[in-house]
Structures are given as C-alpha cells and as structure tokens.
N, C-alpha and C positions, 0 to 999 in steps of 0.2 A: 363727331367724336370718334377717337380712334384708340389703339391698344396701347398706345403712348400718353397716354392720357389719363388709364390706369393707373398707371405710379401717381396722381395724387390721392392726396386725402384732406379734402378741403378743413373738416372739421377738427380733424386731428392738426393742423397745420394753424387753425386760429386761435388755439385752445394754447400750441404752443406761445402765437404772437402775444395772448393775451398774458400767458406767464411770464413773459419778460418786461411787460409794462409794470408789475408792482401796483397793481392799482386799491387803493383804499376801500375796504365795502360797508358801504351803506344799505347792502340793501340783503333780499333773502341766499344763499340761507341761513339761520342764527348761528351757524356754529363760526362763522368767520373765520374759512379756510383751516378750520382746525383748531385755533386758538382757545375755544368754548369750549371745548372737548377733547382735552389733551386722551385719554383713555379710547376712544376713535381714531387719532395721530398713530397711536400706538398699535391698533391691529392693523388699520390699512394703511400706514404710509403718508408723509408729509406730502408727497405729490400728488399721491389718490385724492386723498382728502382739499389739497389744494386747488382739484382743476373739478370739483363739484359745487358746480355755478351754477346763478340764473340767468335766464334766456335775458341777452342784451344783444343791440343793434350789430356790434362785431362778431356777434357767435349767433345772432340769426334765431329763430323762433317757431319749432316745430308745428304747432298749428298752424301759420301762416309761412310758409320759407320763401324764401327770397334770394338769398344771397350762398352760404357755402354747405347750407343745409339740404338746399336746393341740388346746390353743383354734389352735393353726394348724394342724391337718390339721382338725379341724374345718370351717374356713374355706374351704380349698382342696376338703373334698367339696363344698360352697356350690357354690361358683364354678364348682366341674365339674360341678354336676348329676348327680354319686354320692352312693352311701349313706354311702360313709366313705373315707378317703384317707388314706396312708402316707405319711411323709414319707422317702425312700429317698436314702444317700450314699454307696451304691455303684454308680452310674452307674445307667442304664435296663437294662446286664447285669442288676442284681441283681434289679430288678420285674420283667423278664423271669422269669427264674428264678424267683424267690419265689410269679409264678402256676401255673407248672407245677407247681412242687412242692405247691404248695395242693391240687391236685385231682387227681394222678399220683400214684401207685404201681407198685413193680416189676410188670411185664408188663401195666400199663393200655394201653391204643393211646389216640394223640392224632392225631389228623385235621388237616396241615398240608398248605401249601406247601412246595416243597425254598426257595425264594428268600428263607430263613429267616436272619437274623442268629445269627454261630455262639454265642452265646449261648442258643438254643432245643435246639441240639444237645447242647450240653454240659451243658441241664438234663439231657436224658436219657441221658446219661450218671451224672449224680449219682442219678437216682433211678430210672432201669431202663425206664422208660418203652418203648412199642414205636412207631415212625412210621410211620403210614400215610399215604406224599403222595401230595393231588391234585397231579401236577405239571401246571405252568401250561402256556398255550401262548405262544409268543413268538414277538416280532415280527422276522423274520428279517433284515429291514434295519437296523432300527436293535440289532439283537442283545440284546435286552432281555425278561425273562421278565413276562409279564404279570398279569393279579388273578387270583382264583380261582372260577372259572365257577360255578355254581348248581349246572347239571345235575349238574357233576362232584362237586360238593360231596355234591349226592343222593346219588351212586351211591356213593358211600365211605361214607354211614351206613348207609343201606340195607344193604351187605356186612359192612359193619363196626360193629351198631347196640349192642357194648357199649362200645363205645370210651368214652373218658370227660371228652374235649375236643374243640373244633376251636379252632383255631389260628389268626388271620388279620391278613396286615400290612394295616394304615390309616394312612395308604397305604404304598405301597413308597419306597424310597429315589428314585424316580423318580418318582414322584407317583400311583402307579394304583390307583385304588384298586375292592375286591371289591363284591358288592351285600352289605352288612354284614347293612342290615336281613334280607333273606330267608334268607340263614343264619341270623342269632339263631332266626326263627323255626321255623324246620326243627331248629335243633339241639334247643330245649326241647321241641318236643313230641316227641323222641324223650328228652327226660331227660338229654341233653348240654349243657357248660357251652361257653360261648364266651371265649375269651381272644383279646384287640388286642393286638399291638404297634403302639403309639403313637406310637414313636421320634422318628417326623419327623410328627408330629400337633397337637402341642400348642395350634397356632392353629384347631386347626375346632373348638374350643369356644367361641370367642368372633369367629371371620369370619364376611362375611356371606358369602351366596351359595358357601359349599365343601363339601364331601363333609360327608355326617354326621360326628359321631362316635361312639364306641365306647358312651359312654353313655347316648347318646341312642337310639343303635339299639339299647339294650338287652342289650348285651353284660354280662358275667357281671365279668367282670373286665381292665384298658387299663395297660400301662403309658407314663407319661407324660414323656418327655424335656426337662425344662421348660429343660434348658441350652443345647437343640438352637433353637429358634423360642421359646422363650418367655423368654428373660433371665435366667435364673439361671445362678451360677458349675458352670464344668464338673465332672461328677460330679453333679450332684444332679438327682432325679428325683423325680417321684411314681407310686407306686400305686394305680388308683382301684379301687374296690368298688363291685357294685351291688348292690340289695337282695337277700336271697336267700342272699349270702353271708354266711360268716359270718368278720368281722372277725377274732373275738379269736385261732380258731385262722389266721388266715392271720399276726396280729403274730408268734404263734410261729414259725410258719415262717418268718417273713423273720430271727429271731431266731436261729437256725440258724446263719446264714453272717454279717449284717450285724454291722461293728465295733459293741462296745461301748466305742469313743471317737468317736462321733459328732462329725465340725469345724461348729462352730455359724457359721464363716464359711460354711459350705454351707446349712445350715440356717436361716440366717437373707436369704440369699439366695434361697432356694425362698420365704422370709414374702416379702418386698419384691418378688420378680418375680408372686407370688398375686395380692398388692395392684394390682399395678399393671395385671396385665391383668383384673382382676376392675373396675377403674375407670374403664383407658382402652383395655382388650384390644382393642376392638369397631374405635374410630377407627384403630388402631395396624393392623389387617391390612388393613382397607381400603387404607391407605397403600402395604404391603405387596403386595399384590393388583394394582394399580397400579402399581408399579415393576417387577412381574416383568413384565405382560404391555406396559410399554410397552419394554421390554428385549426379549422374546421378538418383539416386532416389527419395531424395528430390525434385532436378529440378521438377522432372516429377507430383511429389505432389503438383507443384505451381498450373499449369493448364495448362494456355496457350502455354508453351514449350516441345519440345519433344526432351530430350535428347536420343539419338539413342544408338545402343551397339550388342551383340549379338542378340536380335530381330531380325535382320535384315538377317543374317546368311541364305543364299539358299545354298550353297553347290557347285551355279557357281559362277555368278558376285561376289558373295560375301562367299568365301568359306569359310573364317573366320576375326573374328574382332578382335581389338587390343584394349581390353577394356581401359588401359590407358586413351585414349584418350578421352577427356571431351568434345563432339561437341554434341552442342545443334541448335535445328531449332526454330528459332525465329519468322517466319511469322505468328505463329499462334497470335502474339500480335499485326500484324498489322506493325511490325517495321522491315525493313531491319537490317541483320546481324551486318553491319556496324554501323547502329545507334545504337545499344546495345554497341557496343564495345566503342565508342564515349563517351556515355552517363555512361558507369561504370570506364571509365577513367578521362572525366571532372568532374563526380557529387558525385562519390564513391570513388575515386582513386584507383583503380582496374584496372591493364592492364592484361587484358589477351593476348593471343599467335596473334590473329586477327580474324576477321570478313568479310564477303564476301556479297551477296546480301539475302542471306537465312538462314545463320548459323554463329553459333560464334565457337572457340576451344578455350578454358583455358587447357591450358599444364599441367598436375600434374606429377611431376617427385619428389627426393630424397630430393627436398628440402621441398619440402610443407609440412604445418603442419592443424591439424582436424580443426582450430581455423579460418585457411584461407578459408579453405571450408566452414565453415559457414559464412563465411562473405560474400564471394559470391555468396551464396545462396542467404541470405538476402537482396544483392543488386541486384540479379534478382527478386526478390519477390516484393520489391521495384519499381524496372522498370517498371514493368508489372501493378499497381497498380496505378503508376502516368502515364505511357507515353502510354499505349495501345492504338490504335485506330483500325480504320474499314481497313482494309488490300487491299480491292477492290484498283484495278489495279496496286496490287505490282507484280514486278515480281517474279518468280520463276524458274527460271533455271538460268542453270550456266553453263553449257560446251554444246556447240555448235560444233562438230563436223566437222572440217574443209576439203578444197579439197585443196591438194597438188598439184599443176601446175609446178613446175621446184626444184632441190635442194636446200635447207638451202644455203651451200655455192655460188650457180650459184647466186642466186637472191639477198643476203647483199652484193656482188663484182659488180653485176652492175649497170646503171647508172637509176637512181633515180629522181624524182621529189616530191615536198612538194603539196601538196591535202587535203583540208579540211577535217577530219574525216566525216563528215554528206556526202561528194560527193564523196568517196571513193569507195562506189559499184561497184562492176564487174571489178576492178581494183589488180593487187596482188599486195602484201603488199611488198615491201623492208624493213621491218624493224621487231623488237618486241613490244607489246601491252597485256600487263598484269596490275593485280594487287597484291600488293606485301605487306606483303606475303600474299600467297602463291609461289607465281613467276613463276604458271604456267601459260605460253601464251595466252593469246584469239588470238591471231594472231601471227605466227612467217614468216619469212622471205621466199616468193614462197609458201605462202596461198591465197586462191584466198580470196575476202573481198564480202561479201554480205552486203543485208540489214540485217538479222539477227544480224549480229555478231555488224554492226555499229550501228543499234538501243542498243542492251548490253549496246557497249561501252560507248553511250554517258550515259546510265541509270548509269550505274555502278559508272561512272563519276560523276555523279549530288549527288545518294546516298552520296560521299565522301571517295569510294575507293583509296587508293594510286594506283595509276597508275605510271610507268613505261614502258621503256624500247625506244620510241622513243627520236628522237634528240630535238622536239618540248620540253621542259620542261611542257608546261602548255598541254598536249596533245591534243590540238585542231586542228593539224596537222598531217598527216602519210605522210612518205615517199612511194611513189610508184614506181613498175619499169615502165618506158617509154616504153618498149615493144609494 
C-alpha cells in the first residue's frame, strides 16, 4: 500500500455504487430511504437519509469485514502508521474500552492517571480490572491536573511490575501532553502494554512541529477521535493497533459491546475524513496551528486572560504541549470559566468546546476560519470590558487528588444508600460525579469523599457546571456504599 492509494474510499465509493442501482428494500431500516418518514427527509436530506442502510454483501459488514470495510481500516492503519485499525461507531468511549478490555482481566492492575475520561473507569468496572494512579501534579493557578511524570511512572512498575497496562492521555483535554516515548520504553521492557487515549489527538499524525503520537512513540495500542480534529461525523472513531498486537482477538472484543447495525453514514464518514487527512491532513493543521497561536496571542494582548501554550513546557509534568489547543484562564477577570462560556453563548453566540471553574477551551480544528478567531477574540475583549469583577474568593483548583478504598467494579455492584452531597464526607462514593465535558470524574466509584472534594462539588455546582454521572439528576444526592 502506497500514498496513492490514499485517494480511495472504498466505502464512500460502494455506498455511491449502490445509489445508482435503485434497489427496492425489503429489509431494515423501516423508514425505507426516507419514505416512512417524510419529517426526517426534511431535516437531513433525501441523500443523508437515503444512504442509511443495512449491512449487505456489497457494503460489507462491520463485525466481520471482508471486502471495502476491510479495504478502509486497512487504509486508515496507512495513514496512521499502525499495524491495523478499527473502524469504531460507538464514539472513542468504545476504543477506549475495547483496549482495556483487550489486555484486562479481573484483578489485572492498569497503571493510569486519575485525569482519566470516565470511560476508562467504567471499563473497569466491566471487566474488574484494579487502578493503580500516578496521580498528576497540578498547576495550582490555573487549576489544571497536569501529564504523567516518568519518575512517577517508574515507581508504580517497579511496585507494581505485574500490572498489565499503563494507561496515557495524548494529550489531555488541555493539551499536555506525557513523555510518551520513555514510558513505551519502560513499560515493554518490563512486559507491559501501553494504551493512548487519543481523543483530542487525531491531528499529531499528520501536523508538523506537535507532540508525537501514540504510534509513533510505539504505543501498543491509541484510540482515535477522528469526530473530535479530524472531520468525521460525531460518534465515529478509530482504533489503532500496533505490531505485536493481536488484531483478530481485539475485533472480538470490540465485538462484545459494538452494535451489530453499524450507520454507514458514520462509516463512510470515518472513509472521506481518512482520505482527506491522508491527502491534505499535513496543510490542513498547519493552517490549524496558525490560527490557534495567532488567537492565543491576541487573547493574551486583552490583559486579563492568560491564554497558556508552550510556556508552560518543563520537560516533566509537562513535557510537551499541543498548541491546537485554544485554553485560556479566565480568573484573572474575576469570572469563573464557566461564566465566560455562558456569557459568549447567551450574549455573543459563541459556543466553544466548555468551560470548567478556571479556564475555557474553544476547539480550532479544519474547520475554522481567521474571521471566527476574530470574532472571538472580540467577544473576549468584550467580556472582559463589561462583566470583569474582583475575583476574591473564586476558587481555583480543579483536580483534587482522590483515595482509592476498594475497586471501581467492588463498590458500583454493591449496596448503596442515597446521602446528601453537603453529608457525604468520610463516606465512599457508589457512584460518578463530574462535570461534563470534560467527563473526568471528581469522584468515581470506591473513592473515599472528603470535605474538599464536597465543598468542589457543591462550588462547581452553583458556578453552573453541567454535572453528571449520578442517579440523582438534580445532583443534590450521591449514592454511598453502606459498608
């Protein structure tokens, strides 16, 4: 396979053949190309609607591929520089998961981060797994849990040298990213597999001048969010693999949980965004690369905000940054992260990616244009002008360092009682408690609960964070275990 070989897309290309044939259906799904449902014609599209089909022998069958389903993950390992590549439609939750569960089993330990998407939580929960975290250190100003140190990385194999993963974001939702390479190397010559979350990666396969990536620095196995930076429709993702691994049993696994009605509108949207950064990926983050840091500059010309970047760069916690990434600290105007995001969505119409207790991130990927960056410039300039106040007693952190008491799995299986968040202390948590997004934990399931973490919560709460993850909807409740 060669870079001319890129220009297909098998599945976008059978999806076409199969439109020109006109063929009669008999079979799912009931809306019959649209027919069923003229009011669905009408939001998406006679063609949207008409190329959402079921898995037949011409368009091949994501459980089992064979033929042009095949010939595009094929394509897409190309393009990544892996040995072999998934084509996954149940968001980057499910290649999350589908690598844990590749290489976990009950009472394995897996060597992570807490700053983990609860997707890594809830693998182990499905499969028993045990967490051993390096927790990060963090940046106390800007309240932000940072990469994952080397030393610390050591000293958790060394203690922990049956473990049977480590675990590592690339980069984090904030752009920080770990020294990848010298983990891989550390983990295999201890016989340890490496797993990326990729999430917000998908462009350091193809920019110049950005963090490695996962399979370059020779990680084991990356999942890749191609909906997130890379242009395909929401939900669809890839799984990479590197040599070493073994494919066939990891399709089973993803076999496990992923539907067996695969939407070939996702499917065929993971072919066409392949193609297109596998042709133009390289010019496209440049461009990219470029609009965040002439963004991250202006910001910084407002006054009161400190858009972050390579500055920041030590060579541990933070061994390198993913300048894409447009996250600015807002406390300096007195206004929690969240209120910016509020206030440039109700009063600018501006939605950026989200906003937390100290910081905002506006995403800039392949679609933005120089005209968008000025506009939000100008509605930070704005913000800051009309809504600034005196900051005294805002808080300022963000990740709070938890104590693990029993496994993810032991403590959401057993029995439980409802406890007022404010009375919760000294109590572990049966359940999860985030805000979303991000969707990484303040509390996941067998953490013990302080007053720290409950004062957060209820702050975080009041700010106007989205909160998730307990049964309570209005989170004024946590489940606890009875223990």
């Amino acid at each position: 396979m060669n870079q001319e070989d890129q220009k297909r897309a098998p599945i976008y290309e059978a999806l076409e053949a199969f439109k020109k044939k006109r063929v009669v259906p008999f079979d799912v799904p009931g809306h019959k190309r649209g027919r069923g449902n003229p009011e669905l014609v009408n939001l998406l599209g006679e063609k949207c609607v008409g190329l959402d089909v079921n898995s037949m022998k011409p368009l091949d069958n994501l459980c089992h591929p064979v033929s042009v389903i095949r010939e595009a993950e094929q394509l897409a390992a190309h393009a990544f520089h892996a040995s072999d590549a998934f084509l996954m439609v149940g968001g980057t939750t499910s290649a999350v998961q589908s690598m844990i569960l590749s290489v976990c089993k009950a009472g394995d330990k897996i060597i992570l981060p807490r700053n983990v998407h609860r997707s890594v939580i809830n693998a182990l929960i499905l499969c028993g797994a045990i967490p051993v975290y390096v927790n990060p250190e963090v940046n106390n100003m800007l309240g932000i849990s940072l990469g994952m140190e080397y030393s610390h990385v050591e000293k958790a194999v060394l203690e922990n040298p049956d473990a049977a993963a480590i675990f590592v974001n690339n980069p984090t939702y904030y752009g920080i990213c770990s020294d990848l390479r010298s983990i891989v190397r550390l983990a295999h010559a201890h016989g340890i597999k490496v797993l990326a979350d990729e999430a917000h990666g998908t462009h350091l396969y193809f920019g110049k001048n950005l963090p490695v990536s996962a399979m370059e620095a020779g990680a084991d196995m990356a999942a890749v969010s191609m909906h997130k930076s890379g242009g395909s429709l929401t939900q669809s993702s890839l799984l990479l693999i590197n040599k070493g691994v073994n494919g066939d049993y990891v399709r089973q696994i993803i076999n496990l949980t992923q539907t067996t009605s695969a939407s070939y509108l996702l499917l065929s949207s993971l072919d066409i965004s392949r193609r297109n950064l596998a042709l133009r990926g390289e010019e496209s983050f440049v461009k990219v690369v470029e609009m965040a840091e002439y963004a991250r500059a202006e910001i910084n010309s407002i006054g009161g905000y400190y858009a972050y970047g390579r500055d920041l760069i030590n060579g541990t916690s933070i061994f390198d940054y993913d300048v894409t990434k447009l996250s600015v600290y807002t406390l300096g105007n007195g206004l929690a992260g969240i209120e910016v995001y509020d206030l440039l969505r109700d009063e600018y119409d501006i939605q950026i990616e989200f906003g937390d207790v100290a910081n905002i991130l506006a995403y800039i990927s392949i679609g933005d244009r120089i005209q968008d960056i000025e506009r939000l410039v100008g509605a930070l300039a704005d913000v800051e002008r009309l809504y600034k106040k005196d900051r005294t007693g805002m808080h300022t952190g963000g990740y709070i360092a938890p104590t693990v008491v029993i496994s993810p799995q032991k403590a959401f299986y057993s029995d439980k009682v409802s406890v007022p968040v404010a009375e919760s202390a000294g109590k572990i948590s049966g359940e999860f408690i985030m805000c979303y997004p991000p969707g990484i934990p303040i509390l996941a399931p067998g953490e013990m609960i302080t007053e720290e973490i409950v004062e957060y919560i209820i702050y975080t709460r009041e700010k106007g964070c989205s909160m998730q993850g307990t049964e309570d909807p209005n989170v004024e409740f946590l489940k606890v275990l009875t223990l």
